[in-house]
C-alpha positions, 0 to 999 in steps of 0.5 A: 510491476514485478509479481515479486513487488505486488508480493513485498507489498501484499506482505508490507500491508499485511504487516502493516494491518498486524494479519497472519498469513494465515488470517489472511489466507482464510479472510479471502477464503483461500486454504490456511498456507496460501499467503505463506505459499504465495510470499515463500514461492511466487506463482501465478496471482489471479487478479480475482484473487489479488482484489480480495486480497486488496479488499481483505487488507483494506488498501486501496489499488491507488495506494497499493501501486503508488511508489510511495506506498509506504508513506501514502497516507503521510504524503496525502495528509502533506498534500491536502494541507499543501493544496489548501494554502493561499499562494502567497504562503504556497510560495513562502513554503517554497521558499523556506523548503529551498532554504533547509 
């Protein structure tokens, strides 16, 4: 993955939890402009510091790196309730998706 992706989705689950940048910043106890310096102007990211950043956001690495990171918890939800159906109504659903 791009450094510029990790830094859209560091900035989507930053949004996502109503943080600053600056909050941010200083929950991973970096200088108050770091986030803001990271999103503005990528640099180098050390993986010691992205763990926190993950950690401070609350966000899984199995979320943060999913394609579907915007819908993560949404698709999850889906397939739990999906995975739990009998056959039979597994291959009702199948059929009834086909015909929408």
């Amino acid at each position: 993955m791009e450094l510029n992706e990790i830094i859209n989705r560091i900035t989507y689950f930053r949004n996502l939890k109503g943080l600053s940048a600056r909050e941010l910043s200083l929950m991973i106890g970096k200088g108050k402009n770091y986030i803001n310096g990271l999103e503005a102007k990528p640099f180098n990211l050390p993986i010691s510091v992205f763990e926190d950043i993950i950690s401070a956001l609350e966000v899984s690495e199995s979320e943060f790196f999913a394609p579907n990171y915007r819908t993560y918890d949404r698709d999850n939800e889906l397939y739990q309730l999906i995975t739990s159906l009998s056959k039979d109504r597994k291959d009702n659903l199948i059929q009834f998706i086909k015909k929408s």
